[in-house]
N, C-alpha and C positions, 0 to 999 in steps of 0.2 A: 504493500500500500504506500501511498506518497507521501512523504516526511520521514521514512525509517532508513537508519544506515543501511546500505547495498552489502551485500555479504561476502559475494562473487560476482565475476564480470565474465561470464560465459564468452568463448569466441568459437564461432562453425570452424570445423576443419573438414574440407572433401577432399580425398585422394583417388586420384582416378576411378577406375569403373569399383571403387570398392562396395560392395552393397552394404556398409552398416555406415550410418551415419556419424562421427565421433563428435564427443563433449570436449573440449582442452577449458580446464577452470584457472581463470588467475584470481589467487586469495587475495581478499583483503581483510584490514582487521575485523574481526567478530567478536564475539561473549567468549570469554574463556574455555577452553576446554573444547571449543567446537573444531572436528576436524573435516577436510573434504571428503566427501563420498564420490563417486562413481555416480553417472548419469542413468535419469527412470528410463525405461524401453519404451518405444512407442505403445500407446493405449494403456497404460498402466498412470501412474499418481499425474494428477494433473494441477500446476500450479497457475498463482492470478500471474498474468501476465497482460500488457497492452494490447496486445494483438492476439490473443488466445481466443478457439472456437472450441470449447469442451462440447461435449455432450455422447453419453454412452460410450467414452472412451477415446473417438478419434477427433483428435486437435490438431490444428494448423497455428505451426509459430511463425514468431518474427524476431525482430528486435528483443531482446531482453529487456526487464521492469527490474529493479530492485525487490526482491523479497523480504521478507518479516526479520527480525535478528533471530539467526539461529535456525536460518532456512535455507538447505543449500536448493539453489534455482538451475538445475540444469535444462538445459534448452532441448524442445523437442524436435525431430523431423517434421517433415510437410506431410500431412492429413491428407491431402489426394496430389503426387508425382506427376500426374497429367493433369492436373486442373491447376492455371495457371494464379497464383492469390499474390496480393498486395504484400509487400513485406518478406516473403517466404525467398530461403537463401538457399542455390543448389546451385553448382557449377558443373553438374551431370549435364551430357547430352540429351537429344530428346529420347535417342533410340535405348537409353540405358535406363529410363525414369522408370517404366515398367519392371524391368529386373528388379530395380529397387524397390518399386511398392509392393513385387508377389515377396520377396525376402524379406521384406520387414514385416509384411505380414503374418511370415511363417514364422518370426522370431517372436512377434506380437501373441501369435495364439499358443504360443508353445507356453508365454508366461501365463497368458489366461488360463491352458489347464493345469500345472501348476498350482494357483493360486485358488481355483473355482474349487477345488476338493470340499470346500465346505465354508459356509455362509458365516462361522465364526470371526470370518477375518473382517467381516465391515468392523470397519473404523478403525481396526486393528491400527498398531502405531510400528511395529516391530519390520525390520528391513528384510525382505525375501531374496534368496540370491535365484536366479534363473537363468537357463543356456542361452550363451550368445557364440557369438563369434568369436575365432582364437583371438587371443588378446586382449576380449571385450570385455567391462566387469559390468556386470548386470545389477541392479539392485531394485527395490521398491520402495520408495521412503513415502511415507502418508505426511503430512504437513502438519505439525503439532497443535493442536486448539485451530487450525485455519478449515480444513474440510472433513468430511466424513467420506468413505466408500462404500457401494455396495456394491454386489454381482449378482446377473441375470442372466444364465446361458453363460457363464462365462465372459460377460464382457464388465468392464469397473463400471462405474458411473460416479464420477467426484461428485460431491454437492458441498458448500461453501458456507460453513457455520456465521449468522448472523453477531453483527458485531457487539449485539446486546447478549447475547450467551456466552457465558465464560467455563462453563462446564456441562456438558453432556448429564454429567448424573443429575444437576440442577433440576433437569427436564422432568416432568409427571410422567411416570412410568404405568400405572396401575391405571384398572379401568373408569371411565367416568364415573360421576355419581347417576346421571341420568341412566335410563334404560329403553329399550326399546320393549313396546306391547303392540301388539298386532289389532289395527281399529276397525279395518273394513276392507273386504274384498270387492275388486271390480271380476266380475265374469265369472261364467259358470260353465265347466267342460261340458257341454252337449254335441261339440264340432264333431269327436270320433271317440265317444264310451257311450255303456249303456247302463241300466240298475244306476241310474243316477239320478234320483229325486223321489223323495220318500217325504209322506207329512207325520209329527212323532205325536205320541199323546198329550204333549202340552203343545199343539198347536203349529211348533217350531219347523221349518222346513228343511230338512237335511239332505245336501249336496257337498259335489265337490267339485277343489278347483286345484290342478298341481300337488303340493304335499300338504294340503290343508284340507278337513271338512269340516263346513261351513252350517253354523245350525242359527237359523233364517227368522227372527218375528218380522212379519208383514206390520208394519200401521197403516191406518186409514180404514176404508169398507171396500167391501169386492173391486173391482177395475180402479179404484182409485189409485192415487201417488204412494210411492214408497212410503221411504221414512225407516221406519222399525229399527231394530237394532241386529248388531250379527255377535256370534258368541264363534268360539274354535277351537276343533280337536286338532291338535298340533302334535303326535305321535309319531306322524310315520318321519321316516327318512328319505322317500320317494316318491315317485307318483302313484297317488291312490287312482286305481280303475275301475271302482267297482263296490257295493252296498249293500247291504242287507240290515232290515231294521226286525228284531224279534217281535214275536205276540204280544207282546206286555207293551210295547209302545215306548220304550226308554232304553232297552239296550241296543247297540248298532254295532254291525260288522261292518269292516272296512277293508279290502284287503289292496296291497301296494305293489307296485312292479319291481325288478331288479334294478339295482343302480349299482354306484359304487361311492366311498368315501371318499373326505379329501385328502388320504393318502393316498388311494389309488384302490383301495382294496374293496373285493366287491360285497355287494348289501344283499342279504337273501332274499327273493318276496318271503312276505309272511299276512297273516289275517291278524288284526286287532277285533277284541269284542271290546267295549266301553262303554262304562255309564254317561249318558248324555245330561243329567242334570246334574253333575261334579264331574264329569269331561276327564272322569279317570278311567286309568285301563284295567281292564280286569280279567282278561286272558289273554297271553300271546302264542297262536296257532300255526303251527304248521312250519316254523322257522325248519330250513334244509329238507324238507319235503319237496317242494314249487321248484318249478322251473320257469326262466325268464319273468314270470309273474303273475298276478290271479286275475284271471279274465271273468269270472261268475259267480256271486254265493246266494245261497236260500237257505232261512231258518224254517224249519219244520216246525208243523201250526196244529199239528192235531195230539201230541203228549206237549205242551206248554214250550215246544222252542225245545227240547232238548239238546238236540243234533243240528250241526251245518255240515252245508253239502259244497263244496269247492270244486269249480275246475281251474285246473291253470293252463299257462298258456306255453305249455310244452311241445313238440312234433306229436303225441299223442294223446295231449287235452287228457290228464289223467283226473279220473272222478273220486273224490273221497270223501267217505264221511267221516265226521267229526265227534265226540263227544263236548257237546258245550263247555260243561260245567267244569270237567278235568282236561279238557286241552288233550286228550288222546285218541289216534285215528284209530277206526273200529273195520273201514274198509278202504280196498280202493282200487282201479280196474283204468284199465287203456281205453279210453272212450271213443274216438274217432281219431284220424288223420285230417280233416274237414276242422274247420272254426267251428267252435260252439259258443254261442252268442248270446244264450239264456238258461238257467236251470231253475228250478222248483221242483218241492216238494206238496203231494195231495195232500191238499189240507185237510183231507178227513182219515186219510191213512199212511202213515209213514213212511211205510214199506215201499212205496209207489214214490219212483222219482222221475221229472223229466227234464229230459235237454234238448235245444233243438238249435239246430244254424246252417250251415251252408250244405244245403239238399238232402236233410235231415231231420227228422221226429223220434228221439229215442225214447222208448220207455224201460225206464228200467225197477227191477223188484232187487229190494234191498233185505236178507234174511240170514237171520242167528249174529251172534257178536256179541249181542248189545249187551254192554258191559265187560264185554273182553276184547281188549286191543287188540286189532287186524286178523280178528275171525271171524268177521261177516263177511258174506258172498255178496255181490253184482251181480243180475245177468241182465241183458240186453233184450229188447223184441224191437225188431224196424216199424215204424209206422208203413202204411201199406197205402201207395197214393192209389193203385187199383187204376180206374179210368180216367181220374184227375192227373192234367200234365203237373210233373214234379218240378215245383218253384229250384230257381239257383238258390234264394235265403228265406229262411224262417225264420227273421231275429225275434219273434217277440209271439206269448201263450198264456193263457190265461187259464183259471181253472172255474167251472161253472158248476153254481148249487148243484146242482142236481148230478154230477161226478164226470158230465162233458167236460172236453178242453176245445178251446179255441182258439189257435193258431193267424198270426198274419202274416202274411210272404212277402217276397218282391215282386209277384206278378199284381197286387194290389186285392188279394181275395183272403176273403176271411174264412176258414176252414172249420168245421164242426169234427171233433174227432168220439167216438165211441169202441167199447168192447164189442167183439163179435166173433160167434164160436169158432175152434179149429175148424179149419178147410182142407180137410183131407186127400181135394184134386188137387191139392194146391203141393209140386214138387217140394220137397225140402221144406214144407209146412204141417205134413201130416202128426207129426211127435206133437206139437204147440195145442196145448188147453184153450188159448183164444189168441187173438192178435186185435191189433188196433186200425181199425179202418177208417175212411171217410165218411160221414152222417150226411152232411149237405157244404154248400158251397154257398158264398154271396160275394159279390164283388162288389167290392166295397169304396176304392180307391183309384185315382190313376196314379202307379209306381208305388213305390212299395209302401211297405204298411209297418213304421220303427215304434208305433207302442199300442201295447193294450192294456185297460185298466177297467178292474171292476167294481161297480160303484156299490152305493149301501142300498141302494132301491135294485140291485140286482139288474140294472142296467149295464150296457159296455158300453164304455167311451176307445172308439181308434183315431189314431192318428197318423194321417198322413207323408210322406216325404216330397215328390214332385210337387202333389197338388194342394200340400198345405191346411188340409180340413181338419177339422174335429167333427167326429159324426158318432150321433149317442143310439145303441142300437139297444131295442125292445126285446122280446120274448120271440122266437121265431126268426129272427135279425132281422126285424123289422127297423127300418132308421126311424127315428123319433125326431131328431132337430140337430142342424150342424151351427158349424160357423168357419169362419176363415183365417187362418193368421198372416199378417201383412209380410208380405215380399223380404222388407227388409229385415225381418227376423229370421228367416230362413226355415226349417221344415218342422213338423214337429217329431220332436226326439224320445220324450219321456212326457206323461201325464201321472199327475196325482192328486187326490180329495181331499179339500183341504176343508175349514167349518163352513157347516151350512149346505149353502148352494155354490162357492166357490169354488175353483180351481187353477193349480198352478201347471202351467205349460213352462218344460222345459226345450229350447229350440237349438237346431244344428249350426245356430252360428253367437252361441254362447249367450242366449238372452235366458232370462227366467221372466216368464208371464203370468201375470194373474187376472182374473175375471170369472164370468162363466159365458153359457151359450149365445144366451140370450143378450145381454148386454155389451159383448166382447170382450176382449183384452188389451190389457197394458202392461209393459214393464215395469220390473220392481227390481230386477238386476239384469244390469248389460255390461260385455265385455271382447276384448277383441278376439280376434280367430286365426290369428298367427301372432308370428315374433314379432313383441314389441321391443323395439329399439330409440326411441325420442322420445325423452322424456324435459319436460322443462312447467316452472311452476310460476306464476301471475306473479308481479313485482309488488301488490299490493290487495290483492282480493284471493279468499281461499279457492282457488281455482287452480286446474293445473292443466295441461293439453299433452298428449300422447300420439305417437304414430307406427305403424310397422310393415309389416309384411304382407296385411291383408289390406292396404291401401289407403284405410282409412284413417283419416285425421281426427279426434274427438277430444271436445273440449269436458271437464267432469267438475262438478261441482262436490267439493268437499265440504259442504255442509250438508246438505240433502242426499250426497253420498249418489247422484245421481248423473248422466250425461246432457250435457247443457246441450251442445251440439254436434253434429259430427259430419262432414264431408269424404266423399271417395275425391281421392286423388291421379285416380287412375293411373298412378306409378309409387314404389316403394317408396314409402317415407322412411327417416334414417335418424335422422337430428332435427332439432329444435329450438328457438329461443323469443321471451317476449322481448319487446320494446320495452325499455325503464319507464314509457308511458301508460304502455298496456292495450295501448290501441291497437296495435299490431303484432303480427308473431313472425319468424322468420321460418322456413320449413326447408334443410335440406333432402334432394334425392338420390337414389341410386345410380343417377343419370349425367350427374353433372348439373344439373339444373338446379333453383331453389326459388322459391316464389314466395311473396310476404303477401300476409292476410290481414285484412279486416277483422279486426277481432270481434264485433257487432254485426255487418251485414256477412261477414263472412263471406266478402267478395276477395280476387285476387286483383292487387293493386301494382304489383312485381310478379315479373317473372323473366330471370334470366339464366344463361347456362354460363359456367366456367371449367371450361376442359369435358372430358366426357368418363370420366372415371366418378363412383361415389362421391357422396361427401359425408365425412365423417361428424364435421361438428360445426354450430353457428354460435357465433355471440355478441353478442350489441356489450360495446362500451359504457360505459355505468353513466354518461351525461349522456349516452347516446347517439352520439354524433358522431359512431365509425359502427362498421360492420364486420366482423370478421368471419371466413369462409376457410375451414381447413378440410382438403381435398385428399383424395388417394391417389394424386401426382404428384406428391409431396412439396404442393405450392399452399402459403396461408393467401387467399385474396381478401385485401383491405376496401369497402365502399364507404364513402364517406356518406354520411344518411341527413336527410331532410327534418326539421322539428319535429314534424308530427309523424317520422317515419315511415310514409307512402313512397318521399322518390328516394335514389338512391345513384350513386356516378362512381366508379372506380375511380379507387384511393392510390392501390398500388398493389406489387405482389411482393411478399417476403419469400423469397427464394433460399434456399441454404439446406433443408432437411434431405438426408440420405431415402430417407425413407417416407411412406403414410402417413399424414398427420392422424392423431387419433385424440388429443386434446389442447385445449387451447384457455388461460387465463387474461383479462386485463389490468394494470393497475389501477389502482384508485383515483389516480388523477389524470386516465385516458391516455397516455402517451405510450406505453410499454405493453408487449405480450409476451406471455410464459408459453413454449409450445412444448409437448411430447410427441413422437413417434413412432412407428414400429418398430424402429429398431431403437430404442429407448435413451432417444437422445433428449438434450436440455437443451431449450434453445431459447435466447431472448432477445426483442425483436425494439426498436426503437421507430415506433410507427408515424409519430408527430414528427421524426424527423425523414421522412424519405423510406422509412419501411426497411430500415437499415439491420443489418444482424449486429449485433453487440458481441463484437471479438470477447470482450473480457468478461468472463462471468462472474467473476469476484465482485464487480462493481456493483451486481446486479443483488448481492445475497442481503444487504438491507431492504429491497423494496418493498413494498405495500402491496397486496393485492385485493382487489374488488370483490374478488371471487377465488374459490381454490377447488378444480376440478380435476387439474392436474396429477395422476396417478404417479409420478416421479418428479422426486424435490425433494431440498432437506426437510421441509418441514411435515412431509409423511412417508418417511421411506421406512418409519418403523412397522407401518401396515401390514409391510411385505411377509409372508413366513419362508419360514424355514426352505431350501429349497425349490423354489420357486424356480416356476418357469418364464416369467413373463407377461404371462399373459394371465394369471391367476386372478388378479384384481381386474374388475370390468368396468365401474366408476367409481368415483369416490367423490365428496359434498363436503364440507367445510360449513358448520352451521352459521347464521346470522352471527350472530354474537360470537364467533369463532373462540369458543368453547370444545365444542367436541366434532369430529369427522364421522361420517357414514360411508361403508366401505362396502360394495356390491361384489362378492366373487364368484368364482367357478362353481362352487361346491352348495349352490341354493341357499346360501347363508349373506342378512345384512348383521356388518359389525359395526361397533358405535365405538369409535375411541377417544381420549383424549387430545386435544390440540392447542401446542403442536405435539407431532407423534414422532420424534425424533431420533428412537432408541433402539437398536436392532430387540428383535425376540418383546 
């Protein structure tokens, strides 16, 4: 820094085509006892220097600075041999620059691995020796109180301790006092599961969304507005696929697919049974049984729930039963190669289990065990379509008073199934006591038929997929009265009776609806239907706007918990950000493009393209008056913006990253940006002056910022764990009052830390 005695006066020396670069130091006085060291390797300690470009390692020097007393400053090679930079000193040819950069490269990564053996060494102080060239004495010296190091993949990344910290251990180590509690879910998986929406006996609605199931009070009256409140079993470790609510109306199975941990290590499915009115677990079923994970469950309704019946979602869909109460399998049998998409138990007899899915009706008799683990038998009887052509799928059956089942398919017909005696002409039928046949037929639908549900008046409600209906069918399957659900909800997926005359629709593009026939429906939860990736939240109103993969843009109100409004974009949305006014929002796409919005008429007021590669991230200046655009051409584009945010004219381009941008900070007083990218470089940009990269990063370690989104910096590299790859953390936020960070990772986990977070582990 400027004011401190020079310690060493570094001088370049190149000697022919040699490929290592050499340090010659002339001493001058220092602190006692200080001796010279040997010169860092390229990408290894990076010190402040006038002309220095750190970031993830690779630097371009010039000119020598005077370092700190007690810092020896030896001078590095050129950051790119072909790229020609201001300042940068080589008396190599052009045909020899290449030799030089693949060498030093290899000298470069030999110390990275080396070094990379283990994440202990951030900040480490201790001098590493590593291979170089005959003659060459290698070292790593860390900068004493001046920077910290980590590694990613093996590469360093310096970060430059601010000059109000005088000691590392100073820093809050331990976790905030805040906590995080889960307050409310946007969306409900209807897109691709089934057995997903059950009403409980206090009223509550339970579903699921990801690793959460969601248990639901409605406010208001039938079709009315949301409101209510949500409560959440928070058990599983993965995605839950699948429900079963017992007789009793208060215990719920849940069963989860296979994942794996954030070590790597994998997660078994397994079924949860759980008290829904203390949200505690009270059995854990089938752990190392399943395979890939549990695609079906049914509590058996005619001995009080005793048993559950499981398929998983193995190459042989294996069936078992369960013993509730002790958690132990009593059978279990290779059910098909074919999906199975439903199962249940008669609810007048036990014994009698069915599954049905793609060009299938099984029934199967369940006999002896009970009470002795894995000595009960399965056997099998095919449904028998006879003269009816055989559907591709049966997702969904129902079981009727009177001991019929009623089947819906994907040709749209609704099936009556009954017993009927052995058929003795019948080849390979004559041994069989009865089989299962067709009773009658109705078509019911155009395209398939994804729910059926039996009411308390003994009525059936089906539900649609092309054509969208609810149709309530009589005695005789006479239809009684339908209705329609709107387009923009998409099909219906799942029905269930909720009090009174109500009903909740769940639909194939993640809405949950409530009303009944007569009056209609409305939503009371919506959510999107792929990968959401833009997230950004109103600079002064509890509001936030989202975008992803399913195109659509929607704004959500966090008070009512509801969606305000929502636009197709008809291309992927990616990133996001408001105007400091609010009137506007800015929308990156996949495309290169990004258009700003009207935040009231939700008209587009902009819309331009920059290069043709995504764009990872947008951010308005905190007075507002610049725009930034960070691209997967690894250019930041700066637009200078209009008051009210409508127009907009390029500013300029900050050119300099190796790599993708993937985050971008402003300071406080608009002049400066913080960037990261792929390949996890630091970079700081001087935008009020020309869009300039700021050689020296030491300069930079005092400044302020507006915001802190930035995944790499001293002030959160303590986020990172053990081992890491990279790419482990996906966002990270810096609260208001920059107190505590929220850190998004790989492993379906948000963490809350202190800030700043500055301390390895």
């Amino acid at each position: 820094p400027p004011g401190l005695p020079p310690t060493c006066t570094p001088s370049l020396v190149s000697r022919g085509t040699q490929t290592e670069t050499e340090v010659e130091f002339k001493t001058s006085p220092g602190p006692p006892g200080l001796s010279n060291g040997p010169p860092a390797p390229q990408g290894a300690s990076e010190e402040p220097s006038g002309t220095q470009s750190e970031g993830g390692g690779s630097s371009s020097s010039g000119a020598g600075s005077p370092g700190p007393p007690g810092i020896l400053r030896p001078l590095q090679p050129p950051q790119r041999a072909d790229t020609p930079r201001r300042n940068s000193s080589s008396s190599s040819s052009p045909s020899e620059r290449p030799r030089q950069k693949l060498s030093r490269k290899a000298i470069s990564s030999a110390n990275l691995l080396v070094r990379s053996g283990s994440t202990e060494s951030r900040g480490g102080k201790d001098p590493l020796s590593s291979p170089g060239g005959p003659g060459s004495r290698r070292s790593n010296y860390n900068l004493e109180g001046i920077s910290v190091k980590m590694f990613l993949r093996g590469r360093p990344i310096t970060m430059y301790i601010p000059s109000g910290i005088r000691s590392l251990e100073e820093l809050p180590s331990g976790p905030p006092p805040e906590t995080l509690c889960l307050d409310w879910v946007y969306g409900y998986r209807g897109r691709d599961s089934r057995s997903n929406l059950f009403v409980l006996r206090s009223g509550e609605v339970v579903y699921f969304i990801a690793c959460v199931v969601v248990l639901y009070r409605p406010g208001g009256g039938p079709g009315g507005p949301g409101g209510g409140g949500q409560r959440h079993y928070r058990g599983h470790t993965d995605c839950v696929r699948c429900l079963a609510v017992h007789p009793d109306g208060v215990r719920v199975a849940s069963g989860q697919t296979a994942g794996v941990d954030k070590d790597g290590k994998p997660l078994q499915p397994v079924v949860h049974i759980w008290d829904s009115e203390t949200l505690l677990k009270l059995q854990e079923i089938g752990l190392g049984a399943f395979e890939r994970g549990v695609g079906a469950l049914a509590f058996s309704a005619a001995d009080q729930g005793a048993f559950l019946c499981v398929v998983d979602d193995s190459n042989e869909h294996m069936l078992s039963v369960w013993d509730c109460s002790r958690g132990v399998k009593l059978a279990e049998i290779k059910s098909t190669n074919d999906s199975v998409l439903a199962v249940g138990f008669n609810p007048r007899d036990s014994s009698c289990i069915v599954t049905s899915g793609k060009s299938h009706v099984h029934f199967w008799n369940w006999s002896g065990g009970v009470g002795v683990p894995g000595n009960g038998t399965l056997t099998r009887k095919q449904g028998v379509f006879g003269k009816y052509k055989k559907p591709k799928f049966i997702p969904c059956f129902v079981f009727l008073p009177d001991g019929d089942i009623l089947t819906g398919d994907s040709e749209g017909n609704i099936l009556t199934w009954g017993r009927s005696a052995s058929d003795s002409k019948t080849p390979g039928r004559g041994g069989a006591k009865e089989t299962y046949g067709i009773v009658a037929q109705a078509h019911a639908h155009e395209g398939s038929i994804f729910a059926l549900c039996l009411q308390r008046d003994g009525t059936v409600l089906s539900g649609g997929g092309r054509d969208r209906r609810l149709v309530q069918w009589g005695p005789g399957l006479v239809a009684l009265q339908e209705a329609e659900i709107p387009e923009h909800f998409g099909a219906v997926r799942a029905i269930a009776e909720g009090l009174g005359s109500e009903l909740l629709v769940g639909t194939t593009k993640n809405a949950l609806l409530r009303g009944d026939l007569a009056q209609g429906f409305s939503p009371v939860i919506q959510g999107h239907t792929d990968e959401l990736w833009g997230l950004c939240t109103h600079p002064s109103q509890n509001r936030f706007l989202t975008c992803g993969h399913d195109r659509q843009l929607c704004l959500w109100d966090g008070e009512s918990h509801a969606l305000a409004w929502s636009i197709d974009l008809k291309e992927t949305g990616l990133c996001a950000d408001f105007h400091p006014s609010g009137a506007v929002v800015a929308v990156g796409l996949n495309t290169g493009r990004w258009l700003v919005l009207d935040t009231e008429t939700r008209e587009i007021v902009s819309d331009v393209i920059d290069g043709n590669e995504q764009l990872s991230v947008v951010r308005y200046s905190p007075d507002g008056l610049y725009l930034a655009i960070g691209s997967h051409d690894n250019v930041i584009y700066i637009y200078s913006v209009s008051s009210d945010g409508a127009k907009s004219s390029r500013f300029g381009r900050c050119m300099g990253h190796s790599s993708f941008i993937t985050h971008l900070d402003w300071s406080k007083d608009g002049n400066f940006i913080m960037s990261n990218s792929g390949d996890y470089e630091i970079l700081y940009w001087d935008v009020a002056g020309g869009c300039k990269q700021l050689k020296n990063r030491y300069e930079s370690r005092d400044r302020e910022w507006a915001t802190y989104t930035c995944v790499l910096g001293f002030h959160v590299y303590g986020v990172w764990p053990d081992g890491s790859d990279g790419t482990d953390i996906n966002s990270l936020c810096r609260s208001h009052n920059e107190r505590v960070v929220a850190v998004a990772d790989d492993f379906c986990k948000v963490h809350l830390f202190q800030y700043p977070c500055a301390r390895a582990k």
